[in-house]
BADREN-455425 format. One record per residue (C-alpha): chain; residue in one letter; x, y, z; residue number from 1. Coordinates in steps of 0.05 Angstrom, whole numbers. Each point is the difference from the previous one (the first is absolute). Example, Ala and Ser with C-alpha at 12.3 -4.5 7.8 and 13.67 -1.06 7.14 Angstrom:
% BADREN-455425
{chaine->A; residu->A; c1->246; c2->-90; c3->156; num->1}
{chaine->A; residu->S; c1->27; c2->69; c3->-13; num->2}
//
This chain:
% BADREN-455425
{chaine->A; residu->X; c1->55; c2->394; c3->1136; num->1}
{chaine->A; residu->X; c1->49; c2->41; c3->-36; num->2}
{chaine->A; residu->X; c1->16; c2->-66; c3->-48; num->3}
{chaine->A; residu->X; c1->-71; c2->1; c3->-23; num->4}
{chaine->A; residu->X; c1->2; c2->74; c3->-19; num->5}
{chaine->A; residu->X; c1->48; c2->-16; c3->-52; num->6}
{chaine->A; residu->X; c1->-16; c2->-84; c3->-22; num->7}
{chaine->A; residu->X; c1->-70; c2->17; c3->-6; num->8}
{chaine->A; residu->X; c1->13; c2->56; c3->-61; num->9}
{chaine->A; residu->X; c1->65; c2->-37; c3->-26; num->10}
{chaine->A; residu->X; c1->-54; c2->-60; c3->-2; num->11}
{chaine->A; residu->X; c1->-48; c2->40; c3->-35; num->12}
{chaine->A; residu->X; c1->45; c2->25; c3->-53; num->13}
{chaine->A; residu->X; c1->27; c2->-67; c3->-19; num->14}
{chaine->A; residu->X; c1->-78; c2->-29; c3->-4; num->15}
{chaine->A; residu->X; c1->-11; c2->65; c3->-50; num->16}
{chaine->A; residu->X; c1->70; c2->-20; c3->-33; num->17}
{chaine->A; residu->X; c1->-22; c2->-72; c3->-11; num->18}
{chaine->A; residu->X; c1->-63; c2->17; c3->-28; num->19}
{chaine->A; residu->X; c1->28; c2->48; c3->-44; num->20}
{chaine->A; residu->X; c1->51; c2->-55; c3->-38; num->21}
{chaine->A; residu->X; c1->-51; c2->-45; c3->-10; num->22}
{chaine->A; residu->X; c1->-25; c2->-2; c3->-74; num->23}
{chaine->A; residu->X; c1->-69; c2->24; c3->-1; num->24}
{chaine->A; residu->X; c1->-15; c2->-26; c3->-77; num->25}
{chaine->A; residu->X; c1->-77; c2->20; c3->-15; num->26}
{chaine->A; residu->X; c1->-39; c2->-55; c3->-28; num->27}
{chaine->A; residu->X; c1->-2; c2->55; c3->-66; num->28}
{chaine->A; residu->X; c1->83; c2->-4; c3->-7; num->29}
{chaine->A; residu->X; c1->-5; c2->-85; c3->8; num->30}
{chaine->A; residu->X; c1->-50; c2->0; c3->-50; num->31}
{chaine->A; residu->X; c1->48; c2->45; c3->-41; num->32}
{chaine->A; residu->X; c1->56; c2->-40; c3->3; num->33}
{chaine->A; residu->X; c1->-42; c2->-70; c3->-7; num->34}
{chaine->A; residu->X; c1->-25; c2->29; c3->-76; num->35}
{chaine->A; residu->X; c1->73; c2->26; c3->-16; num->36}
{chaine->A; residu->X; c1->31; c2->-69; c3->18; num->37}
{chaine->A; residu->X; c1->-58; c2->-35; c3->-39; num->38}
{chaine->A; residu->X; c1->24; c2->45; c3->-60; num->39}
{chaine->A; residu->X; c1->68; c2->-17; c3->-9; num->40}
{chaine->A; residu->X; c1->35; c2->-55; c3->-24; num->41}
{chaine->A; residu->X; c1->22; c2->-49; c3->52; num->42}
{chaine->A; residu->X; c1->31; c2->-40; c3->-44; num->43}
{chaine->A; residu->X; c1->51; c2->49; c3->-20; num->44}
{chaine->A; residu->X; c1->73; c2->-2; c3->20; num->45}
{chaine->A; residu->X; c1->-2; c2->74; c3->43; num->46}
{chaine->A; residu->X; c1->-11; c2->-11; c3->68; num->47}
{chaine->A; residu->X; c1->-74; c2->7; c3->9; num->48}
{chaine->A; residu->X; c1->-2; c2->54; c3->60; num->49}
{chaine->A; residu->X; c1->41; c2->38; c3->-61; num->50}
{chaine->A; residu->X; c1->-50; c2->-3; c3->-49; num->51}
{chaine->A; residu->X; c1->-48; c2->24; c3->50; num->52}
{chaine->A; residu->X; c1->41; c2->57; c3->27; num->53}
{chaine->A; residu->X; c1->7; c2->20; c3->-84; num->54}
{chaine->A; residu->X; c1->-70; c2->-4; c3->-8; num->55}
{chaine->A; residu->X; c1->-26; c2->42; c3->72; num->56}
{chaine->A; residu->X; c1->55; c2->55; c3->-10; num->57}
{chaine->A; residu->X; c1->8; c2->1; c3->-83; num->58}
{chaine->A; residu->X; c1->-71; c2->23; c3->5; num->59}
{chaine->A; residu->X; c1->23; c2->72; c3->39; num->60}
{chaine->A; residu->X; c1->0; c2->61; c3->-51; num->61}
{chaine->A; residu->X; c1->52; c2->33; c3->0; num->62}
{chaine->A; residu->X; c1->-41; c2->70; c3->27; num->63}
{chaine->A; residu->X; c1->-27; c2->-41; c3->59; num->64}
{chaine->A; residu->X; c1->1; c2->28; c3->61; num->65}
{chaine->A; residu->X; c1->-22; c2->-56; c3->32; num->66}
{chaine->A; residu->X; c1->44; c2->-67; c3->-25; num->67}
{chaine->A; residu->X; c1->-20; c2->-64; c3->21; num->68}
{chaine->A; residu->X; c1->51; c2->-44; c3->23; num->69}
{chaine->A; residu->X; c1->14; c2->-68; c3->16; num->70}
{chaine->A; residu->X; c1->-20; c2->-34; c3->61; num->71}
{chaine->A; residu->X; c1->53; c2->-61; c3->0; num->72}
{chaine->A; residu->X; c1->-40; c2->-35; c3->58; num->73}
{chaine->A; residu->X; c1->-65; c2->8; c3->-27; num->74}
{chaine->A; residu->X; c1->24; c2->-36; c3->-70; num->75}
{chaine->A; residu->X; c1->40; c2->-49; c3->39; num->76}
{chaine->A; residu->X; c1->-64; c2->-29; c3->34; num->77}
{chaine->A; residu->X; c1->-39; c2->-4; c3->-71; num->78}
{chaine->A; residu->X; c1->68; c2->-45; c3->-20; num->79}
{chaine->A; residu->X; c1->-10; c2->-33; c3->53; num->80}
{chaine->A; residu->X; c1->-72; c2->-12; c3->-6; num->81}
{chaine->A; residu->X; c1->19; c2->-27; c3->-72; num->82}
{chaine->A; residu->X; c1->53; c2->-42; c3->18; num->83}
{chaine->A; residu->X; c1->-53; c2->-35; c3->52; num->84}
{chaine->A; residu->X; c1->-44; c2->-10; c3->-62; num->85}
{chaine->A; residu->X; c1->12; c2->-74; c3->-31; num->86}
{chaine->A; residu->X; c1->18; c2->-5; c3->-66; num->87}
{chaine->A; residu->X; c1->-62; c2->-21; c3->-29; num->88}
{chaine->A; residu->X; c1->-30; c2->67; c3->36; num->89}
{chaine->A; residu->X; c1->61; c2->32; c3->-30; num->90}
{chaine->A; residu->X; c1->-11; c2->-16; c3->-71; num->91}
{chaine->A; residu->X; c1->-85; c2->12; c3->14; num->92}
{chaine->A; residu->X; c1->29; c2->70; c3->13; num->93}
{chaine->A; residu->X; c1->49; c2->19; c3->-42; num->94}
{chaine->A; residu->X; c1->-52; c2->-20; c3->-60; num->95}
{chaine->A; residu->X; c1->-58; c2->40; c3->38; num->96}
{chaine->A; residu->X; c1->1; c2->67; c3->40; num->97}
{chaine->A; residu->X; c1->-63; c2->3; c3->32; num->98}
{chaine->A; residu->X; c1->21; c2->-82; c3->18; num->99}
{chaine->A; residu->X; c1->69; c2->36; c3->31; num->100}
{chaine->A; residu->X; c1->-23; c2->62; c3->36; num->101}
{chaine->A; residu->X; c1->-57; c2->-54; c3->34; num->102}
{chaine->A; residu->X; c1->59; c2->-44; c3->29; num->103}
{chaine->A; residu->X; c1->48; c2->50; c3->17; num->104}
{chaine->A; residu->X; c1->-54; c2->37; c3->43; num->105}
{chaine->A; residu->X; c1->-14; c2->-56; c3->47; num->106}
//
């Protein structure tokens, strides 16, 4: 009985702790980071989760108090969601936003 006073919390808290580390990306940040990848140049030679981290956090003022900042997972799965893409999709996007935010949002 005494066991159960103490798993049944230490349970609890690692439940809350799990839930807590999982990315909880709102549908409004995916979007976000679907039009930002759309915008820059994937053909370029910087590394393209670069380009999107320059493009989220070079648009902070300096007198923000509230900065945005990169979510690395959240542009990792719109790279990934590209490099699924074939290449004739690929090209279809890179020459057409509204064409590239519709297949990166599947």
């Amino acid at each position: 009985m005494a066991k159960v006073k103490y798993i049944l919390p230490l349970l609890l808290l690692l439940i809350l702790a799990g839930w807590w580390l999982i990315p909880n990306d709102s549908d409004e940040d995916k979007a976000y980071y679907v039009a930002v990848f759309c915008a820059i140049d994937q053909n370029s030679a910087q590394p393209l989760d670069q380009q999107m981290q320059n493009v989220i956090e070079g648009g902070n003022s300096d007198y923000a108090l509230q900065k945005i900042a990169y979510k690395a997972g959240l542009g990792r799965s719109v790279i990934s969601r590209w490099q699924q893409l074939t290449l004739d999709e690929q090209q279809r996007a890179a020459q057409d936003d509204h064409a590239c935010q519709q297949l990166l949002k599947r």
